[in-house]
C-alpha positions in Angstrom: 103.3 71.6 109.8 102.6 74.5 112.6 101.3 76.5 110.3 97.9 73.8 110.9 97.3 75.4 114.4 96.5 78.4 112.3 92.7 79.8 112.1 91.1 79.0 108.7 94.6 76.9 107.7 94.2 73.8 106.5 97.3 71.9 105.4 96.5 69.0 102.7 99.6 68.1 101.8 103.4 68.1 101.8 105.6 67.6 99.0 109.2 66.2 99.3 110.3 67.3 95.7 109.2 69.9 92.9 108.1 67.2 90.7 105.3 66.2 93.8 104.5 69.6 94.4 103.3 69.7 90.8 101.2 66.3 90.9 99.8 67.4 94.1 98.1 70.5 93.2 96.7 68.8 90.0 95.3 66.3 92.4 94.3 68.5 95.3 93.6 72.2 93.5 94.7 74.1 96.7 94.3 77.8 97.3 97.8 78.5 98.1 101.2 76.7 97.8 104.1 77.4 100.3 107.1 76.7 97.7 111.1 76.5 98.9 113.4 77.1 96.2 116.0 74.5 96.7 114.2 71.2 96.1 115.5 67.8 94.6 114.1 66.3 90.9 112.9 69.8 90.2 113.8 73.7 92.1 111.2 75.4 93.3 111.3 78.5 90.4 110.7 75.7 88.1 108.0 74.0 89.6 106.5 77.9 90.3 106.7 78.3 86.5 104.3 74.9 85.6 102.2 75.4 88.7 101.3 78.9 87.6 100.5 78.1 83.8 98.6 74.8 84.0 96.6 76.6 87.4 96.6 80.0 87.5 93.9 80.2 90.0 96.6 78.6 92.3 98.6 81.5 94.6 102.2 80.9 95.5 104.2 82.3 97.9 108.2 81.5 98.0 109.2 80.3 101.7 112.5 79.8 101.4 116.2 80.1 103.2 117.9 81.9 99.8 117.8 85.8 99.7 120.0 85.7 96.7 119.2 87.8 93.5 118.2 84.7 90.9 116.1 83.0 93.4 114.3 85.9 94.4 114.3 87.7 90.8 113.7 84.3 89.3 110.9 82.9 91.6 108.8 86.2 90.8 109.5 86.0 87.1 107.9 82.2 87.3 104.8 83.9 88.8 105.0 83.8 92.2 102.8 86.2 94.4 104.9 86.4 97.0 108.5 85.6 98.6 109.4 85.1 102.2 112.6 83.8 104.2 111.9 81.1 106.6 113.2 83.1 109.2 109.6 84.6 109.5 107.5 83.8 112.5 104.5 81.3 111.7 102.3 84.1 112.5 103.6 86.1 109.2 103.4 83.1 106.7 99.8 82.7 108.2 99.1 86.3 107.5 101.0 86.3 104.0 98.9 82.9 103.0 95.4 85.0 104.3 96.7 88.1 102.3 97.4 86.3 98.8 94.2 84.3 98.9 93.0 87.4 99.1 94.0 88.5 95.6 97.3 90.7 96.8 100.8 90.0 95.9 103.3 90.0 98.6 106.6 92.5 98.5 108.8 92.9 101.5 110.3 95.8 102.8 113.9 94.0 102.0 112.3 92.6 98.5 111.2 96.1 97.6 114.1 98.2 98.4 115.9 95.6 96.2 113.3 96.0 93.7 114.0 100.2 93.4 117.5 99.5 93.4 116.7 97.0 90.2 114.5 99.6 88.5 116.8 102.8 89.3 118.8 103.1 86.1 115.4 103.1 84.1 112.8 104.6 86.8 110.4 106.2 84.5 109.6 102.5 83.4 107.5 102.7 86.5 104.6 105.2 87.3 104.6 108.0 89.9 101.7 106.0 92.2 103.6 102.6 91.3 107.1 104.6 92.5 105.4 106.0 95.5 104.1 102.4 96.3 107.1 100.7 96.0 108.8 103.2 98.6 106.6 103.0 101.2 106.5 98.9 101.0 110.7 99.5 101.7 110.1 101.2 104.3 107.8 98.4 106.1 104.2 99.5 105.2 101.4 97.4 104.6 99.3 97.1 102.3 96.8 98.6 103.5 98.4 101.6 105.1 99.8 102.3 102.0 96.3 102.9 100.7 95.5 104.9 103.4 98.9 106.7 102.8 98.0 107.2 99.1 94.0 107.8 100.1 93.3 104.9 96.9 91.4 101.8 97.5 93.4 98.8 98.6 92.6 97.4 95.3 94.4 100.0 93.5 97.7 99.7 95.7 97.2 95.2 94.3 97.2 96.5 91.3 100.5 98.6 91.3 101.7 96.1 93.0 100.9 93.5 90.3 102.0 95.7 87.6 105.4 96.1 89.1 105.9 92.7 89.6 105.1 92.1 85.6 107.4 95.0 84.7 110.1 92.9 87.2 109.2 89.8 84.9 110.0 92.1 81.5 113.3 93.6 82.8 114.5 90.0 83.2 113.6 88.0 80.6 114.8 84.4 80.6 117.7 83.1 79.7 118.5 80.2 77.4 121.6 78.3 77.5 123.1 76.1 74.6 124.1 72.5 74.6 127.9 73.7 74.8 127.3 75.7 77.6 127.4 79.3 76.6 124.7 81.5 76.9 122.6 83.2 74.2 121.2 86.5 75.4 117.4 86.9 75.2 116.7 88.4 71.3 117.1 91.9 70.6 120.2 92.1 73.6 123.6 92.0 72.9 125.9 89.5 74.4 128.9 91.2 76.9 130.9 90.1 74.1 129.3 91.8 71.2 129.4 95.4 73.3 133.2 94.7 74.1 132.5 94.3 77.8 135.1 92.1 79.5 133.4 88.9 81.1 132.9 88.5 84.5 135.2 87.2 86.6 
């Protein structure tokens, strides 16, 4: 992988399949993980999901070719700290896997303008410093010129981020899907059928 050329990199493994990716981190306890989505045996979200509750001192970050909604949505709800598309330079998955060993979480400007589009028909689920956060990481600043921005410690601007990444996880709680097919909605929702609302096409 390039991404060895890197300063303070090392590389310790590869994994062809999800179902590797899990084995290898039991064996090797690494720092970071670079995870794709689409992966045989077992996806990526999945994998994401048992990496991040049997080691939760493992980081993740989501390298992957999808930008659509359940991979994105659903990688973060698994616990991963951040999501990139691989047509990043090898110089910005360096600096995400130096910024989430760090301790932050990783939204992009395109993630994050997503992300207020997501929260806009319930916005007071989300501070006024977690708001003001989350627009200036759509409009491409870092995280630490948003501190400066906000005059807050860098740690403070993690920790909105962290928070609006768990109140992400809440709005979309998993779904479970019957032997038959159909879908049960998560309790306490009402199906599409049970409000009257016609299916999707």
């Amino acid at each position: 992988m390039v991404l060895e050329v890197e300063d303070g990199i090392e590389v310790v493994a590869e994994a062809e399949d999800g179902e590797a990716a899990v084995r290898l981190v039991e064996e090797l306890a690494p720092d970071v993980v670079l995870m794709d989505v689409r992966m045989p045996r077992m996806d990526g979200v999945e994998s994401t999901k048992i990496i991040r509750q049997r080691f939760p001192t493992t980081r993740i970050i989501v390298l992957s070719a999808s930008d659509e909604e359940d991979d994105v949505f659903g990688a973060f709800q698994a616990g991963a700290n951040g999501y990139l598309l691989k047509e990043v330079s090898i110089e910005e998955v360096a600096g995400a896997v130096r910024s989430v060993h760090r301790g932050d979480s990783l939204i992009s400007a395109h993630l994050a303008a997503r992300f207020i589009v997501e929260f806009g028909e319930h916005p007071s689920s989300l501070s006024s410093l977690e708001s003001e956060v989350l627009r200036l990481l759509a409009r491409g600043t870092g995280n630490e010129q948003v501190a400066n921005a906000l005059d807050v410690p860098p740690s403070t601007v993690r920790n909105c981020i962290g928070n609006i990444l768990v109140k992400l996880q809440q709005r979309r709680p998993s779904r479970v899907f019957s032997p038959g097919g159909g879908e049960f909605p998560p309790e306490g929702r009402e199906s599409s059928s049970d409000r009257g609302d016609e299916p999707a096409p």
